[in-house]
N, CA and C atoms as an extended XYZ file, in Angstrom:
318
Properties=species:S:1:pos:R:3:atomname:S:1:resname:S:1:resid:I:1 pbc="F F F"
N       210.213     -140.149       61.458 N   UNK     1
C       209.206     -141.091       61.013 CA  UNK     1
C       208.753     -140.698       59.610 C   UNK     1
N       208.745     -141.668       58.589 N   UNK     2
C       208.243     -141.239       57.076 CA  UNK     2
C       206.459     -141.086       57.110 C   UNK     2
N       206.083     -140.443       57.137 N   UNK     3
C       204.639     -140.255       57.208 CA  UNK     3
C       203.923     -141.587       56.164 C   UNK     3
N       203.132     -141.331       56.612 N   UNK     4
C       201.554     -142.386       55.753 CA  UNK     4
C       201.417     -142.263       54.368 C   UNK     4
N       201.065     -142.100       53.674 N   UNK     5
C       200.893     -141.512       52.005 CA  UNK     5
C       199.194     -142.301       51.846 C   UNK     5
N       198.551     -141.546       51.649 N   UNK     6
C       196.940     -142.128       50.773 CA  UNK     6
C       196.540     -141.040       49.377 C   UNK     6
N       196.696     -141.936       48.609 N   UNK     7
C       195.994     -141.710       47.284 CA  UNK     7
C       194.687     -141.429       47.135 C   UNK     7
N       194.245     -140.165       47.004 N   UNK     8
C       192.708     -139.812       46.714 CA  UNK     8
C       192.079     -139.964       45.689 C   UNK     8
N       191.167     -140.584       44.918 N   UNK     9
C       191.060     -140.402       43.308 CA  UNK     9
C       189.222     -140.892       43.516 C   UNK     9
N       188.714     -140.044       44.341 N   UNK    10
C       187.175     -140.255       43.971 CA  UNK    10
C       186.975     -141.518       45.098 C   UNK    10
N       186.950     -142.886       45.110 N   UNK    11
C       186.888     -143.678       45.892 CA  UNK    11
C       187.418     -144.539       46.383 C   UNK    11
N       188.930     -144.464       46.118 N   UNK    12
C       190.029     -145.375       46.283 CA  UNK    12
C       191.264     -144.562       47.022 C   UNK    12
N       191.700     -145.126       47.776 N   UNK    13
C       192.817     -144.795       48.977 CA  UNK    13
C       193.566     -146.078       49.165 C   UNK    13
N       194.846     -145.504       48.766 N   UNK    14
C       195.634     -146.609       49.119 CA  UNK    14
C       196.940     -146.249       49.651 C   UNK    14
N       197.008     -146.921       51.211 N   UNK    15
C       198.012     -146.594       52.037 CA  UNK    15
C       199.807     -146.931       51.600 C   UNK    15
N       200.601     -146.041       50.801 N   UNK    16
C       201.846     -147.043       50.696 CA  UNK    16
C       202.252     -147.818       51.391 C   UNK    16
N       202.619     -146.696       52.785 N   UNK    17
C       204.094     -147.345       53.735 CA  UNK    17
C       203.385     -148.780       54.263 C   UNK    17
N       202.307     -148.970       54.578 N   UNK    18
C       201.637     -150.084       55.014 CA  UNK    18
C       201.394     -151.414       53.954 C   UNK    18
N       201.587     -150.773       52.470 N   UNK    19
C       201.138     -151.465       50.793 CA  UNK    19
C       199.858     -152.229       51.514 C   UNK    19
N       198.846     -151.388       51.972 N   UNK    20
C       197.086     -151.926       52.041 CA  UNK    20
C       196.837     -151.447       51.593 C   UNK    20
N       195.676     -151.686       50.710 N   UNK    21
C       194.974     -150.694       49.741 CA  UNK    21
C       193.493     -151.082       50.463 C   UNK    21
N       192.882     -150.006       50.770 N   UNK    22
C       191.519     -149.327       51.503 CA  UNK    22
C       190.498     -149.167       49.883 C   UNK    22
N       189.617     -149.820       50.067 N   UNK    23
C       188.489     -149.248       48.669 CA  UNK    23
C       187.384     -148.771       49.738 C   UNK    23
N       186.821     -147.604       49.544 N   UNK    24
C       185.210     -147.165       49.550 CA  UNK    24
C       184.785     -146.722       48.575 C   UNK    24
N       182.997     -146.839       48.460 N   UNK    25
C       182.584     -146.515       47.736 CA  UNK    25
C       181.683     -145.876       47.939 C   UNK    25
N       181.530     -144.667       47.718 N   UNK    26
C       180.494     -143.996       48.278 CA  UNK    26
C       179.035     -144.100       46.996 C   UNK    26
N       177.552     -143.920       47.577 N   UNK    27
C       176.816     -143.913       46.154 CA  UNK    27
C       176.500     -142.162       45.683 C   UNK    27
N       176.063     -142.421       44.668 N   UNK    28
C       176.282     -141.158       43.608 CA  UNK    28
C       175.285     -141.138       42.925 C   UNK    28
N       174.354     -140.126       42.952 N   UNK    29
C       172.973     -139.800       42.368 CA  UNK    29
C       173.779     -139.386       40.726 C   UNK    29
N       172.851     -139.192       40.394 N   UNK    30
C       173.056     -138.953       38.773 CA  UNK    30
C       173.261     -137.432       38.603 C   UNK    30
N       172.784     -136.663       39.547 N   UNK    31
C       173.068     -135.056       39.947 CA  UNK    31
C       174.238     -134.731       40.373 C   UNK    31
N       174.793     -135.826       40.980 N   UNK    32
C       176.623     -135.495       41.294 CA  UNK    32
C       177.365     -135.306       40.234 C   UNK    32
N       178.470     -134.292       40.766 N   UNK    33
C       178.802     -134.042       39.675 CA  UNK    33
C       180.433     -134.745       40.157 C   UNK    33
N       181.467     -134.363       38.972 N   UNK    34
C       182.761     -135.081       39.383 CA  UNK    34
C       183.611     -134.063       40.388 C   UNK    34
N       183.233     -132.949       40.375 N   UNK    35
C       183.694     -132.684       41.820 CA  UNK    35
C       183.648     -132.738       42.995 C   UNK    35
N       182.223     -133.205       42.872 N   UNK    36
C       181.630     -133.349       44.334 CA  UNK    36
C       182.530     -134.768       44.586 C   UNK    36
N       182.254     -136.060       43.746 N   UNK    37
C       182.598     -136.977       43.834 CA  UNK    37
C       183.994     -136.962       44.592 C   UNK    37
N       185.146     -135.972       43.975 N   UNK    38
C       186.632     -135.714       44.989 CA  UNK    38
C       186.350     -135.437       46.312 C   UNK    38
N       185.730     -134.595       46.379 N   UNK    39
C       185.396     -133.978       47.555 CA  UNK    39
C       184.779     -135.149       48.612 C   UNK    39
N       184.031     -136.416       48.181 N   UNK    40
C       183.449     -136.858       49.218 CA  UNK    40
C       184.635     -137.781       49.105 C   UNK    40
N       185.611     -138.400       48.437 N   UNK    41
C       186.867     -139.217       48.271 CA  UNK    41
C       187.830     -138.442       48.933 C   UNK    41
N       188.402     -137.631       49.151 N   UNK    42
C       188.993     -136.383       49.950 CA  UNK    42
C       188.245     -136.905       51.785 C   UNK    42
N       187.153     -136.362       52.194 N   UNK    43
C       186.833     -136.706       52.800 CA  UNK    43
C       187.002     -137.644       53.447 C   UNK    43
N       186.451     -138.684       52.504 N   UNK    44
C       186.591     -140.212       53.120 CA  UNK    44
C       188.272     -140.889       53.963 C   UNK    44
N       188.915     -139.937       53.152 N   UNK    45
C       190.379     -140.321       53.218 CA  UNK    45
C       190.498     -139.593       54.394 C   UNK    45
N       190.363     -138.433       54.493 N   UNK    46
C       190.212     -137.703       56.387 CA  UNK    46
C       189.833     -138.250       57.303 C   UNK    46
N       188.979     -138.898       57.376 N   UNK    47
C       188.358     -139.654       58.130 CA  UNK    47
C       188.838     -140.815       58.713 C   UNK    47
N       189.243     -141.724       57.622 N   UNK    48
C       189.714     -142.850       57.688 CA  UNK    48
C       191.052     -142.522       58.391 C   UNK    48
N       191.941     -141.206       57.768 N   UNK    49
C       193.658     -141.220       58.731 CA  UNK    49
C       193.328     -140.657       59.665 C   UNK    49
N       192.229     -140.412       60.241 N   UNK    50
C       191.982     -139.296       61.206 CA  UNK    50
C       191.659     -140.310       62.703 C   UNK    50
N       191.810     -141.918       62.352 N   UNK    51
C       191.643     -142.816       62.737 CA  UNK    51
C       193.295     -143.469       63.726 C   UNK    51
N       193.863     -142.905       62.908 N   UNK    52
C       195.331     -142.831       63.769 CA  UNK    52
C       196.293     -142.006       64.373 C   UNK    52
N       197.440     -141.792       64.313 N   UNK    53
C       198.090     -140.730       65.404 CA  UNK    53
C       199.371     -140.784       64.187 C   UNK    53
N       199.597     -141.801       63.159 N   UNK    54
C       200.923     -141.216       62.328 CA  UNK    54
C       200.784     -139.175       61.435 C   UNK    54
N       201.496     -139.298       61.302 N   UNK    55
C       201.697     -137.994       60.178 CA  UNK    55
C       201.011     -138.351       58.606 C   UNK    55
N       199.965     -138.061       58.031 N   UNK    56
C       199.733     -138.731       56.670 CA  UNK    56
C       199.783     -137.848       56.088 C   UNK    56
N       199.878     -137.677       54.422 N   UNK    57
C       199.797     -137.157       53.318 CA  UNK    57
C       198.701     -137.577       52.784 C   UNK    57
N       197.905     -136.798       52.224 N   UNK    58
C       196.444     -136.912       51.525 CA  UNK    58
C       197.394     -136.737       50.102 C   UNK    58
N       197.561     -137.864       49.075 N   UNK    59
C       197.490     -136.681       47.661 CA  UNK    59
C       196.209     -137.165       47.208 C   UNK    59
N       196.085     -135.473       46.278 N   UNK    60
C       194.601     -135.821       45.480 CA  UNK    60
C       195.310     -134.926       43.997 C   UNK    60
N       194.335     -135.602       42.865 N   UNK    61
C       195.066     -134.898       42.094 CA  UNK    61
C       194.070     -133.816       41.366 C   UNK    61
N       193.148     -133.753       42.335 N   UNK    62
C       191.597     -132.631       42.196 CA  UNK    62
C       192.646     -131.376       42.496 C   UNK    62
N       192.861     -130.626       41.698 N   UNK    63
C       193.460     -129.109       42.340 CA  UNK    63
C       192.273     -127.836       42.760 C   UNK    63
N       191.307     -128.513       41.596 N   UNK    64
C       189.691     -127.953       42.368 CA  UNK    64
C       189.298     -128.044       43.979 C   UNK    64
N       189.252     -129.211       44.350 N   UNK    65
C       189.359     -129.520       45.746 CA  UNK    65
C       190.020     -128.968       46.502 C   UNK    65
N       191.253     -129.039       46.344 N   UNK    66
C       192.097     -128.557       47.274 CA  UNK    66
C       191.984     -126.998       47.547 C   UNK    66
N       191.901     -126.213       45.911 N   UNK    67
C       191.596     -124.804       46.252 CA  UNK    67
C       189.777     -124.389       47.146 C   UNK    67
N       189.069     -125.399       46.957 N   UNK    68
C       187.861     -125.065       47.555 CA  UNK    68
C       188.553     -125.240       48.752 C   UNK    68
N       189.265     -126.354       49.437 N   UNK    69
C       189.112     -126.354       51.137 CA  UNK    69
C       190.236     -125.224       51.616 C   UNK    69
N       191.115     -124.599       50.550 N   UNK    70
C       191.705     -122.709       51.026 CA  UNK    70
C       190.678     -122.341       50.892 C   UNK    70
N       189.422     -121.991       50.546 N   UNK    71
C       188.388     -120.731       50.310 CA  UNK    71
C       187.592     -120.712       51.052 C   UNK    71
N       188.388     -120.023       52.460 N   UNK    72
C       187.298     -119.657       53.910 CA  UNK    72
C       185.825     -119.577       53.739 C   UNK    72
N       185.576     -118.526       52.427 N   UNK    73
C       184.238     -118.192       52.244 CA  UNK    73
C       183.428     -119.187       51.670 C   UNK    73
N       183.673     -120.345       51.625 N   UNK    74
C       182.941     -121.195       50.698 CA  UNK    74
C       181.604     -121.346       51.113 C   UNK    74
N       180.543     -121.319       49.919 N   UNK    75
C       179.402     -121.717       50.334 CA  UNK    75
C       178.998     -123.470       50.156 C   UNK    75
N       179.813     -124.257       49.810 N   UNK    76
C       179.864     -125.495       49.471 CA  UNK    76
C       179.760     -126.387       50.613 C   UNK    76
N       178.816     -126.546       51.369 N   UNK    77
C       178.619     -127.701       52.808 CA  UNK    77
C       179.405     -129.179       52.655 C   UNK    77
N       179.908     -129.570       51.321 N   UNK    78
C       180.874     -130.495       51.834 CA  UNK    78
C       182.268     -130.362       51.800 C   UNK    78
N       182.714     -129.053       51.423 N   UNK    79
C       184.219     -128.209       51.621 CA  UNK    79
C       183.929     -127.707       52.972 C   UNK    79
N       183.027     -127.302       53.818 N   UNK    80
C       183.248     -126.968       55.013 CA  UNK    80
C       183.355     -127.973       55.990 C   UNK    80
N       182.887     -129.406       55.484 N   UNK    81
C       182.735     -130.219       56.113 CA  UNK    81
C       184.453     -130.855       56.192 C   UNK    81
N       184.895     -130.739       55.159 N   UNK    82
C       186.135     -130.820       55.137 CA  UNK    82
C       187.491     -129.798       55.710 C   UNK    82
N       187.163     -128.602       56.062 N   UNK    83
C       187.711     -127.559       56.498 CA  UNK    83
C       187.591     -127.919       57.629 C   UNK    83
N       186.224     -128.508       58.786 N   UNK    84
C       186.065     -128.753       60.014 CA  UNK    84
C       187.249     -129.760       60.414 C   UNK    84
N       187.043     -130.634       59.849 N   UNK    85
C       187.974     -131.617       60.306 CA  UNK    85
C       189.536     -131.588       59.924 C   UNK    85
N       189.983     -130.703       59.355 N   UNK    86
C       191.433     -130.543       59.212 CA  UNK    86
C       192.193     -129.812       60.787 C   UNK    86
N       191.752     -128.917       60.553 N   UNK    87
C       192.201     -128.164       62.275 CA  UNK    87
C       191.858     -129.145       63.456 C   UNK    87
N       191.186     -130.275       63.178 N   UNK    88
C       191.433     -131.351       64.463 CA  UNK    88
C       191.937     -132.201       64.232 C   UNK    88
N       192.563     -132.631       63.148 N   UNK    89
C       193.318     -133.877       62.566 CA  UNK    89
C       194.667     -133.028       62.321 C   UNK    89
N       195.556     -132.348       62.734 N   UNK    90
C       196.770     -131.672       62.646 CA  UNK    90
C       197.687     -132.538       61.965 C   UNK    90
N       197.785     -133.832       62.381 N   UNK    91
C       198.564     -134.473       61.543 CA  UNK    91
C       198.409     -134.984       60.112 C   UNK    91
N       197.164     -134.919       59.773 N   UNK    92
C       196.974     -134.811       58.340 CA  UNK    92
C       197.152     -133.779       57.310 C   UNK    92
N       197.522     -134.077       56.145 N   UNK    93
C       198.143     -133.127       55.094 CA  UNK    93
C       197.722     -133.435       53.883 C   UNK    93
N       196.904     -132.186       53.344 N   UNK    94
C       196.478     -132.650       52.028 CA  UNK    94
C       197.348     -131.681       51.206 C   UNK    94
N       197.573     -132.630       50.024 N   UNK    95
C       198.375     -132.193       49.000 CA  UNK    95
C       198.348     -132.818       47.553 C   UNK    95
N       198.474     -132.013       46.673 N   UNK    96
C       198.113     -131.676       44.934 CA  UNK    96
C       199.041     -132.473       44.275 C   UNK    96
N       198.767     -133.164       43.725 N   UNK    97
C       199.892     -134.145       42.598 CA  UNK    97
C       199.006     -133.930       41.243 C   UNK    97
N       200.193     -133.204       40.219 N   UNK    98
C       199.514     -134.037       38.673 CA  UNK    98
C       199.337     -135.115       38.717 C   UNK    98
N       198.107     -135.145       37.517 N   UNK    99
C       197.448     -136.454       37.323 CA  UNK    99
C       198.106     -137.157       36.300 C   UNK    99
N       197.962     -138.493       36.235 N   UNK   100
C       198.042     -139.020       35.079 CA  UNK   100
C       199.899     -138.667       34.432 C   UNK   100
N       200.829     -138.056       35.750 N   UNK   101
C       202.149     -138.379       35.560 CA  UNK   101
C       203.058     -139.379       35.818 C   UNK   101
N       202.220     -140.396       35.946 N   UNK   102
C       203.213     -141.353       36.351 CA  UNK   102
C       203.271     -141.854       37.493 C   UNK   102
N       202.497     -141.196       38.829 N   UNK   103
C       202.837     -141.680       39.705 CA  UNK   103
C       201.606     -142.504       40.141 C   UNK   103
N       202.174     -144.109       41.053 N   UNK   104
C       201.296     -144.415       41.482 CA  UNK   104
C       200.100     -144.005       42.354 C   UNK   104
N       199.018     -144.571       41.411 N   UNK   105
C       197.318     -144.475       42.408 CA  UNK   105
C       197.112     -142.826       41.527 C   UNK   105
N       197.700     -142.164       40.974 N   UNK   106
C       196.920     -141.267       40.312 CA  UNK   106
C       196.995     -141.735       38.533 C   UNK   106
C-alpha cells in the first residue's frame, strides 16, 4: 500500500494520494512565534491522520520541529503534546523535506 503523504507548512495539509487539500487555521496571538506556529501545524496534521488506519507521511519542512519532538527532555508543552500522540498513532511518520526545493506544498 503507498502510504498517505500530508504537507505541513504552519496551517495547510494537503493529502496527495487522495489530491484533497485539508486547510486549518489555527489563531495566533501576536506572542507566537514562527515556531510555535509549525508545531501547532505539525500537530494539527497528527491529529487529523490519526483519524484513519492508512500508513501516512507527515512532511514538514520545520527541521526545528522535528528535532524538538527527538528531544525527550523538552521543556516545550506543545512538543510533548506532540511526542504523546506519536507512540499511539504508529502508523504515522513525520519527516523533514527542504524547503522551497521544488517540491509540492513546501
Amino acid at each position: 500500500m503507498v502510504p498517505k503523504q500530508k504537507w505541513e507548512q504552519g496551517s495547510l495539509i494537503a493529502l496527495s494520494k487522495t489530491a484533497s487539500v485539508s486547510e486549518w487555521k489555527g489563531k495566533l496571538e501576536k506572542f507566537h512565534t514562527v515556531f510555535q506556529a509549525e508545531l501547532m501545524g505539525l500537530k494539527e496534521a497528527i491529529i487529523r491522520a490519526s483519524q484513519g488506519n492508512e500508513i501516512t507521511k507527515i512532511w514538514t519542512d520545520s527541521l526545528s520541529s522535528v528535532m524538538a519532538v527527538l528531544d525527550r527532555h523538552t521543556p516545550h508543552q506543545l512538543v510533548r503534546d506532540i511526542q504523546s500522540l506519536l507512540p499511539q498513532n504508529r502508523n504515522i511518520l513525520v519527516r523533514w523535506i527542504k524547503a522551497h526545493a521544488g517540491y509540492r506544498g513546501s
